[in-house]
C-alpha positions as CSV (number, residue, x, y, z in Angstrom):
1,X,-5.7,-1.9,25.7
2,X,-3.3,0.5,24.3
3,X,-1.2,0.2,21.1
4,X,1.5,2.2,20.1
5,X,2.3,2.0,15.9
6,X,5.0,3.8,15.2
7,X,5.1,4.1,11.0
8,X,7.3,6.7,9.7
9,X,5.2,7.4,6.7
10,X,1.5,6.4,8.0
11,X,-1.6,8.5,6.6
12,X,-4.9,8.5,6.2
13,X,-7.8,9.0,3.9
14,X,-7.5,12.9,4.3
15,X,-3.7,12.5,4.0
16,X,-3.0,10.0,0.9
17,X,-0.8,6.9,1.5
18,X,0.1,5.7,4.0
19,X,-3.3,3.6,4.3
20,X,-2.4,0.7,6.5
21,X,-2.1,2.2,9.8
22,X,-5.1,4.4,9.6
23,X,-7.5,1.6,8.8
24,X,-6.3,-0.8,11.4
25,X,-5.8,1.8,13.9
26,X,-9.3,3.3,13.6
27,X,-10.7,-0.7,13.8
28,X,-9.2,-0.7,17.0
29,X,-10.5,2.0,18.5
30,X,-13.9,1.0,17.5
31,X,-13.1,-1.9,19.3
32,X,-12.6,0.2,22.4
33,X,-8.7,0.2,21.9
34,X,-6.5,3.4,22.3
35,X,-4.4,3.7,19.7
36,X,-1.4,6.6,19.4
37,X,0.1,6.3,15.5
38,X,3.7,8.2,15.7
39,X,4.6,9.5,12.6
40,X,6.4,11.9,10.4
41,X,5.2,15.0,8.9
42,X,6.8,14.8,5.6
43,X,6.3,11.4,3.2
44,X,7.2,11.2,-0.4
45,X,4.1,9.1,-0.8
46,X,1.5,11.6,0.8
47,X,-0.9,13.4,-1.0
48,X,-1.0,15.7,1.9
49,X,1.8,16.3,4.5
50,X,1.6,18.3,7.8
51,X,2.0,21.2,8.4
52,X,4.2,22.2,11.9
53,X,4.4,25.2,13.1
54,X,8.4,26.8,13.5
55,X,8.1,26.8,17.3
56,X,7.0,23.3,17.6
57,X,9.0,19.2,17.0
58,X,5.6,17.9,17.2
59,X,1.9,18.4,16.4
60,X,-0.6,16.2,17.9
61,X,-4.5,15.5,16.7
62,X,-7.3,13.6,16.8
63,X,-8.2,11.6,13.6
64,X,-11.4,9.4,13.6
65,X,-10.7,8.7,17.2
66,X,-6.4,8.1,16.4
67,X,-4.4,10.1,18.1
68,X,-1.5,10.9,15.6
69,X,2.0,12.5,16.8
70,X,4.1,14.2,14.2
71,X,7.7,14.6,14.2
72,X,8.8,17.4,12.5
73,X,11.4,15.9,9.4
74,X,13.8,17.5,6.9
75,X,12.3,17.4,3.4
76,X,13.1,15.3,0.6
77,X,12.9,14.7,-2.6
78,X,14.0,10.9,-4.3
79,X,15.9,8.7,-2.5
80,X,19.2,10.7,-2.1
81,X,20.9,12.0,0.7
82,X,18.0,14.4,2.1
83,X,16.0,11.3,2.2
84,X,18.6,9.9,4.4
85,X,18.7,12.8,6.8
86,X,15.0,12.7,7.2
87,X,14.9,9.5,8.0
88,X,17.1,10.2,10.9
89,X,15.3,13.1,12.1
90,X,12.5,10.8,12.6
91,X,14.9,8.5,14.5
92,X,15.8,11.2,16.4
93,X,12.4,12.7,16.8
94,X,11.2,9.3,18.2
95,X,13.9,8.9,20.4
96,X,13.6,12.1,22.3
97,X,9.7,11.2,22.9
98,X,10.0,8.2,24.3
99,X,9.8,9.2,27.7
100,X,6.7,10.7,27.3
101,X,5.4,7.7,25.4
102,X,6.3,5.5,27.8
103,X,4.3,7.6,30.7
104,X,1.4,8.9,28.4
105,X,0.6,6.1,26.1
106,X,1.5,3.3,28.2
107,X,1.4,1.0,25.7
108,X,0.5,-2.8,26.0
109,X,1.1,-3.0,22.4
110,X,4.1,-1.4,20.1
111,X,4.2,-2.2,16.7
112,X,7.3,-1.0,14.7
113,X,6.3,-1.0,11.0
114,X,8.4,1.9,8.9
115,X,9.8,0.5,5.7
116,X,13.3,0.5,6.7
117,X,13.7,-1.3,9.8
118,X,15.3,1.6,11.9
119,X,13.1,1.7,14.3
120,X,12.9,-1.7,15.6
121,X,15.4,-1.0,18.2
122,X,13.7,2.1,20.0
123,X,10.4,0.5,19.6
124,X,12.1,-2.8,21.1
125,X,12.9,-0.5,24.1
126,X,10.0,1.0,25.0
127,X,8.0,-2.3,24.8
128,X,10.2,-3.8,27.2
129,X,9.9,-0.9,29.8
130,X,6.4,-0.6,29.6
131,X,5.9,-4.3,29.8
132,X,4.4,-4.9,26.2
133,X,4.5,-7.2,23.2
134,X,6.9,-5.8,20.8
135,X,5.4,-6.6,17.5
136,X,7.8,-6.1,14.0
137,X,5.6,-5.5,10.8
138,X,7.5,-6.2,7.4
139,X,5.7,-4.2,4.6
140,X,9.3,-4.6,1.9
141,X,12.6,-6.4,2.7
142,X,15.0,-3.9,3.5
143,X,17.8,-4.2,2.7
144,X,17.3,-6.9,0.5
145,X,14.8,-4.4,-1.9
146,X,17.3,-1.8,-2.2
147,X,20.5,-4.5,-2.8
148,X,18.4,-6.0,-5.2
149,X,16.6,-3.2,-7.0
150,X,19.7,0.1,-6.9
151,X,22.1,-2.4,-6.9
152,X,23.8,-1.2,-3.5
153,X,26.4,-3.5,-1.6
154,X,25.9,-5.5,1.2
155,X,28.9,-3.6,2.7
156,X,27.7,-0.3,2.2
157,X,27.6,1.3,5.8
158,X,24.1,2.0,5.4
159,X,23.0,-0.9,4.3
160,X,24.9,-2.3,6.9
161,X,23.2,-0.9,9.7
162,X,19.9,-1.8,8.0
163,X,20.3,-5.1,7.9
164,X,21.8,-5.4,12.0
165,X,18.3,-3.8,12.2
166,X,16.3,-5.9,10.0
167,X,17.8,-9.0,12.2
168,X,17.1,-7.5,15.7
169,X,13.5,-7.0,14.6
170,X,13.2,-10.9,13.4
171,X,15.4,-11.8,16.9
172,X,13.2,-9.8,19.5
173,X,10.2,-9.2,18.2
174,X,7.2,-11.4,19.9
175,X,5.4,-11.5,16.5
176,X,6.4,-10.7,13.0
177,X,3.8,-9.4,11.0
178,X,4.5,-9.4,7.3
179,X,2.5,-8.2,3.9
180,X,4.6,-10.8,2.2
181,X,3.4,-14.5,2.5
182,X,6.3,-15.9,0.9
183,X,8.8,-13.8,2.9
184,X,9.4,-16.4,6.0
185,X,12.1,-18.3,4.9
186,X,14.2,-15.5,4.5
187,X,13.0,-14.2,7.4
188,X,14.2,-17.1,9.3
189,X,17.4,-17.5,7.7
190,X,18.2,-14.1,9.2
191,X,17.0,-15.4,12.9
192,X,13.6,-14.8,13.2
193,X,11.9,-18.4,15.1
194,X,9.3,-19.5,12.1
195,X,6.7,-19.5,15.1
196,X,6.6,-15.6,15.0
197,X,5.8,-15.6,11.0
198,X,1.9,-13.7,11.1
199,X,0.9,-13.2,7.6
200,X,-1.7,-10.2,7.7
201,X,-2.3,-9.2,3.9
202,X,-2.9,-5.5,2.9
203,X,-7.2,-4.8,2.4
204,X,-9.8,-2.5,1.9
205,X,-12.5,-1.1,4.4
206,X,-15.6,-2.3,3.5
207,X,-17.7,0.1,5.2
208,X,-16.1,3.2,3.8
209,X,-17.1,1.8,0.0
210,X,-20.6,1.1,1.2
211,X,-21.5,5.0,3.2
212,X,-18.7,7.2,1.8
213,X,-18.5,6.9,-1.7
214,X,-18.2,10.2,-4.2
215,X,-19.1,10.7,-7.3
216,X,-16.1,11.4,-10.0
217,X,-15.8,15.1,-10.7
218,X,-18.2,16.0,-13.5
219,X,-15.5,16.8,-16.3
220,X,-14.6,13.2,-15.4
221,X,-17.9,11.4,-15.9
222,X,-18.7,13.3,-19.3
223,X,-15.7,12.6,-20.9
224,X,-16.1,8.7,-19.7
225,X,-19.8,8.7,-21.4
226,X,-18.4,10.2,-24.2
227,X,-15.4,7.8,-24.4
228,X,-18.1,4.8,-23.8
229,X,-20.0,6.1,-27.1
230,X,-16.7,6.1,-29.5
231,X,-14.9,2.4,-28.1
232,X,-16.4,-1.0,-27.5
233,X,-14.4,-2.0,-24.2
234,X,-13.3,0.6,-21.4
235,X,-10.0,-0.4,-19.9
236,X,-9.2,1.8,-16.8
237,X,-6.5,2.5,-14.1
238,X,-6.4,4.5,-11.0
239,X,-3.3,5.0,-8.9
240,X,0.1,6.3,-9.3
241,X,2.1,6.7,-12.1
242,X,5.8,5.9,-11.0
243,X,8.5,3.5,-12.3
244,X,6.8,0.8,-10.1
245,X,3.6,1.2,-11.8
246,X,4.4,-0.7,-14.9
247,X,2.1,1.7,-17.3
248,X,4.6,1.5,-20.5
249,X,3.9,-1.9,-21.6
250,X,0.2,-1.4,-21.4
251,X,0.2,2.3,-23.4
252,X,2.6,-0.8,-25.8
253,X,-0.9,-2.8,-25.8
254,X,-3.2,-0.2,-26.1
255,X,-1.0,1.3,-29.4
256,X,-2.2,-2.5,-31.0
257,X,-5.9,-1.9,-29.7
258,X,-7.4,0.9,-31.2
259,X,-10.6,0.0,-30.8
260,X,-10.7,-0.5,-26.8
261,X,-10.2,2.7,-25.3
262,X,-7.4,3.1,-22.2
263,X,-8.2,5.6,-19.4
264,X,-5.7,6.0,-16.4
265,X,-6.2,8.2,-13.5
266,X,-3.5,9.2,-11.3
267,X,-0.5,11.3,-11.0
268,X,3.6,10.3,-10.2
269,X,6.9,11.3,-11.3
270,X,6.0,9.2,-15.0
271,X,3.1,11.2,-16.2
272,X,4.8,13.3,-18.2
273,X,6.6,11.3,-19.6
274,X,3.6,8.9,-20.8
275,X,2.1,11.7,-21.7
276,X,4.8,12.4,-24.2
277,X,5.0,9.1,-25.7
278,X,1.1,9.0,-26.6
279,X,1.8,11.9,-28.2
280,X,5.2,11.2,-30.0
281,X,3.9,7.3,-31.3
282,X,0.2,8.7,-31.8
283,X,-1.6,6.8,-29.2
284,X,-5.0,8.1,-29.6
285,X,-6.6,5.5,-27.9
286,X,-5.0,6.4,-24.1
287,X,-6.8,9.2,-22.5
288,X,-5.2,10.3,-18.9
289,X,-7.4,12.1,-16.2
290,X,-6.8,14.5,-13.4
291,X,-6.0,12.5,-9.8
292,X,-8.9,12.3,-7.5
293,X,-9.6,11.5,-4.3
294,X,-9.6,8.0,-2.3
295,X,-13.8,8.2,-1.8
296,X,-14.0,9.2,-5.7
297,X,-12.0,6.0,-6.6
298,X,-15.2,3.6,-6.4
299,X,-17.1,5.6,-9.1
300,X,-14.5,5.9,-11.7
301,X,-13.9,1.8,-11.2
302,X,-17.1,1.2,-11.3
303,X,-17.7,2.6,-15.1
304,X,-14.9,0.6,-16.6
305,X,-15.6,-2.6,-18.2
306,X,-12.5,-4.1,-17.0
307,X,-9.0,-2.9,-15.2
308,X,-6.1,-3.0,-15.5
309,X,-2.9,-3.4,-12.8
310,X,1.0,-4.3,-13.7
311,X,4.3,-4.8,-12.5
312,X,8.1,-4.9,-13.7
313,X,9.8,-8.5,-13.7
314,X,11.7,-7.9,-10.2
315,X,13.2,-10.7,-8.7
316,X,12.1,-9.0,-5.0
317,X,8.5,-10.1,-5.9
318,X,9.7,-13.8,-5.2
319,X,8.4,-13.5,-1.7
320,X,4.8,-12.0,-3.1
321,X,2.8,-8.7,-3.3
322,X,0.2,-7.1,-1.6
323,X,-1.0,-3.9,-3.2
324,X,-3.7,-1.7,-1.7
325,X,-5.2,-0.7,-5.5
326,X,-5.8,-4.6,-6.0
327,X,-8.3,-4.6,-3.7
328,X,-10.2,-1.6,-4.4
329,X,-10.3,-3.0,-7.8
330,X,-11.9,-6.5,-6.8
331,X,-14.7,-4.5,-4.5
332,X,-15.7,-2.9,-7.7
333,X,-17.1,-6.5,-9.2
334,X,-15.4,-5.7,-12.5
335,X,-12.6,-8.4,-14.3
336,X,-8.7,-7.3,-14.0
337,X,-5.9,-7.9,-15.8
338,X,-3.0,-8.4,-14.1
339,X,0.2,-8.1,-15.2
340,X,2.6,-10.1,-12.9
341,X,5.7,-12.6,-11.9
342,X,5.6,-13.3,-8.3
343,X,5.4,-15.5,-5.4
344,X,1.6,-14.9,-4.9
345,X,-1.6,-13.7,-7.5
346,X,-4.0,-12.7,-6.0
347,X,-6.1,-12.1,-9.3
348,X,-5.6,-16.1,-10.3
349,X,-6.7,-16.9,-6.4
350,X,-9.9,-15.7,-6.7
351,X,-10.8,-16.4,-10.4
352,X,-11.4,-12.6,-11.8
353,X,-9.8,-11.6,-14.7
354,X,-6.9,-13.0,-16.3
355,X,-3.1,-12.8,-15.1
356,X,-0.3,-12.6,-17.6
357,X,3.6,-12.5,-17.0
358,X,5.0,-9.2,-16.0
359,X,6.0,-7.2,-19.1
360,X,4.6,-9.2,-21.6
361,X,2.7,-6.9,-23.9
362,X,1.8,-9.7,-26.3
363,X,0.3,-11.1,-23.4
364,X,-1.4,-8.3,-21.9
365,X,-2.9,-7.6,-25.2
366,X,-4.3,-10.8,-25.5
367,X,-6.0,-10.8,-22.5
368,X,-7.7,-7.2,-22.8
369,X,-9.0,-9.1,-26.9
370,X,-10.3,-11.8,-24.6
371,X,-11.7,-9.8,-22.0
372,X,-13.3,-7.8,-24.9
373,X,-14.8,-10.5,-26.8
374,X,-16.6,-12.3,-23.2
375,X,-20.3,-11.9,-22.5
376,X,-21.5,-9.5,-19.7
377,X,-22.8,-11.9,-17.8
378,X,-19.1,-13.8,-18.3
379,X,-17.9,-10.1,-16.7
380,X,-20.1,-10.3,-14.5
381,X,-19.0,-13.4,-13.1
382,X,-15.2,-12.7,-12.9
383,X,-16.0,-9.5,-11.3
384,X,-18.3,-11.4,-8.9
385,X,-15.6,-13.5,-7.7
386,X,-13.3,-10.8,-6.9
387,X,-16.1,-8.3,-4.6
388,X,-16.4,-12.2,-2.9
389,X,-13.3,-13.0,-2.6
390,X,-12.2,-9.2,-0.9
391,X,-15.1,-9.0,1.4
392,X,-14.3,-12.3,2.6
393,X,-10.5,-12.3,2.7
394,X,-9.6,-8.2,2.9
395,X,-11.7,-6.1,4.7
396,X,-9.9,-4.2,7.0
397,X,-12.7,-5.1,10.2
398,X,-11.3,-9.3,9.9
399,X,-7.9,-8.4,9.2
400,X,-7.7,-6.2,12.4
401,X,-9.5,-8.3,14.4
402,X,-6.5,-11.0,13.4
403,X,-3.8,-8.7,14.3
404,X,-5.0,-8.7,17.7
405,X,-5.5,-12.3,17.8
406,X,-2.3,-13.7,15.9
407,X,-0.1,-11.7,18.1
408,X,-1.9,-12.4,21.2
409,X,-3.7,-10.1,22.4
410,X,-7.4,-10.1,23.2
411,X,-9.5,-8.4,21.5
412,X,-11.6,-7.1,24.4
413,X,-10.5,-3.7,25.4
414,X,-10.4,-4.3,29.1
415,X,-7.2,-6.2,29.9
C-alpha cells in the first residue's frame, strides 16, 4: 500500500520535532508499506531544518526507508506575518507537486495532518483522483486554539478561511484522526459524522529506548552525581522551555524546597529568562543543563528520582492533551508530577505519580514533599505503573498498526 502524509512541520529523530510522522511512517514501511512524508524545510519547532540548494523547490531523501519531500519555505520567526507567508509557500509548494504525486506516489492512503488545517483541501483532491481514503488528522483545534489563546476574532479573514478549512476536513474526510479524545463533540458540531471520530494518542517507540539509547554527555553525568551527593530528592525535566512549558511555577516550588534539588534540560525562547529569575530571587536549588539529544533523553530520566511536567490553566485543554515528553517520562519507570487542568490525565490513568491542578504551586510543592518523603520501593511502584501502562497503551508499533485498522485499511502490504 502506499500512503501519502503530508505534515507541514514533520521531523524526525535526526531532525527534532516533528515526531509523529516519522515514527508511524517508518512502522509502516516495516510493515511493507511505502510511505512519501511531504514536508517543509523550515519549522519553528525543528532542532534541525533542511537545507535546499538555490536552484532547487524541493529536495528529496531517504530516511529509515521514508521518503521525505521538501518544499522550500520562507523563514520565520514567531507567529507574525512571515509565519503566515511560509505557511503559504507550503500551500503553494504542495499544490504545484501534486501532479507528480498523484503519478509517482500513487497513493491509496493521504493523510492531511499540519496544524492548521490548510491543507485539507489539496490533500482532499488528490485522494479523490487517485482513488484513496482521505484521512484528516487533528493534532490542535485550529482556529479554535488561536481564538481562544491570542484572542483573534472569529471574523478575522484568516481565521475565517481556517475554520471553512477545519469544516471541509471534518465534512470529507473518510476518517478523522485526532490526538485529542475529548475533541469529538466539537468536531461534530462543526459537521464531522461522529462515526469518523479515530482517537490515536501521541506515543513512544519502544524499540528505539531498548537498542539506541546514549549516554548523557559527561559534563552532564558529573554534575548529576555531584548534585545527588549535596540534595536528598532529584527532581528533573527535559524538553523545551517556552511559554507552554509551564516552568515558572515549579522554579516558585523549588524556591520553598531547598533541600530537593531541580535540574531542567532543554532550551526555548524562556531560558533566559528563568535563568534570570534564579538568579534575581536566589534560587540555588535549580540547576539548568545544556539540550541534548532525543537517544540521550533516556539516561538523563533515568537518574532522577522523580519528574516533573506542567501546564498553564487554558481552557483549550478541555478537549485533553497528548504530549510526546509524557511518555518518555513513563518508559523511564520513575514517578511524575503533573501539573494539569484538562479533559484527560494521563498520569492519574495509570497510577504514577501524583497530578495537581495547573498552576498551583502550593500544590506542586506538596506533591514533590510527598514524593520525597515515599519509600523506593513506593517509587518504584509508581514508576512501574507508568513503563506498564506506555508499553501497553503508547508504543508507536500498536498505535500504527491501529491507524491502519481504524481507518480501514489492511494492514498487509499487498492490496
Amino acid at each position: 500500500m502506499n500512503i501519502l502524509y503530508i505534515n507541514h512541520y514533520a521531523g524526525s529523530i535526526y531532525h527534532g520535532m516533528e515526531y509523529r510522522p516519522y515514527y508511524l511512517a517508518r512502522e509502516w514501511v516495516k510493515l511493507g508499506h511505502k510511505v512519501t512524508i511531504i514536508a517543509s524545510n523550515i519549522s519553528h519547532i525543528r532542532n534541525k531544518n533542511i537545507l535546499i540548494p538555490d536552484s532547487q523547490n524541493y529536495l528529496e531523501e531517504i530516511i529509515d526507508g521514508i521518503k521525505y519531500i521538501w518544499c522550500r519555505t520562507t523563514p520565520y520567526n514567531g507567529n507574525g506575518i512571515r509565519r503566515v507567508i511560509n505557511i503559504f509557500t507550503f500551500l503553494y509548494r504542495l499544490k504545484k507537486i501534486m501532479p507528480k504525486l498523484i503519478q509517482q506516489a500513487k497513493p491509496d492512503l493521504v493523510i492531511a495532518s499540519s496544524t492548521y488545517p490548510f491543507d485539507t483541501k489539496i490533500a482532499a483532491k488528490i485522494a479523490k483522483k487517485t482513488k484513496a481514503k482521505f484521512i484528516y488528522e487533528i493534532h490542535d483545534l485550529w482556529p479554535l486554539t488561536p481564538i481562544e489563546l491570542n484572542g483573534m476574532s472569529r471574523l478575522h479573514p484568516f481565521i475565517w478561511l481556517m475554520q471553512r478549512a477545519e469544516d471541509f476536513g471534518y465534512k470529507n474526510a473518510d476518517k478523522v484522526v485526532s490526538l485529542l479524545p475529548k475533541a469529538k463533540n466539537y468536531m461534530c458540531e462543526h459537521g464531522m459524522d461522529e462515526n469518523k471520530f479515530v482517537y490515536i494518542p501521541n506515543g513512544v517507540s519502544i524499540s528505539d529506548w531498548q537498542t539506541n539509547i546514549e549516554a548523557i554527555p559527561e559534563q552532564h553525568l558529573n554534575q548529576i552525581l555531584q548534585l545527588k551527593k549535596q540534595y536528598a530528592f532529584l527532581i528533573g525535566y527535559a524538553g523545551g522551555m517556552g511559554e507552554a512549558n509551564a516552568l515558572d511555577y515549579v522554579l516558585s516550588s523549588a524556591k520553598r524546597l531547598p533541600a530537593n534539588a531541580f535540574i531542567l534540560v532543554g532550551d526555548g525562547a524562556l531560558k533566559d529568562s528563568l535563568l534570570r529569575r534564579i538568579t534575581s530571587e536566589n534560587i540555588t536549588n535549580v540547576f539548568f543543563m545544556p539540550a541534548i539529544n532525543k537517544m540521550q533523553i533516556p539516561d538523563f530520566l533515568k537518574q532522577m528520582d522523580a519528574l516533573y511536567i506542567g501546564w498553564n490553566k487554558l481552557p483549550i485543554y478541555r478537549f485533553g492533551i497528548c504530549p510526546n515528553k509524557l511518555f518518555d517520562y513513563m518508559l523511564s519507570a520513575k514517578p511524575i508530577i503533573h501539573s494539569v487542568t484538562a479533559g484527560n490525565d494521563l498520569v492519574r490513568d495509570a497510577h504514577c505519580g501524583v497530578s495537581v491542578p495547573a498552576e498551583d504551586v502550593a500544590a506542586i510543592t506538596h506533591a514533590i514533599e510527598t514524593l520525597s518523603k515515599q519509600s523506593a520501593e513506593e517509587l518504584n511502584w509508581l514508576g512501574n505503573n507508568g513503563y506498564n501502562y506506555v508499553i501497553k497503551q503508547h508504543d508507536y508499533l500498536l498505535l500504527a498498526r491501529k491507524f491502519l485498522t481504524e481507518c480501514g485499511m489492511e494492514m498487509n502490504a499487498n492490496i
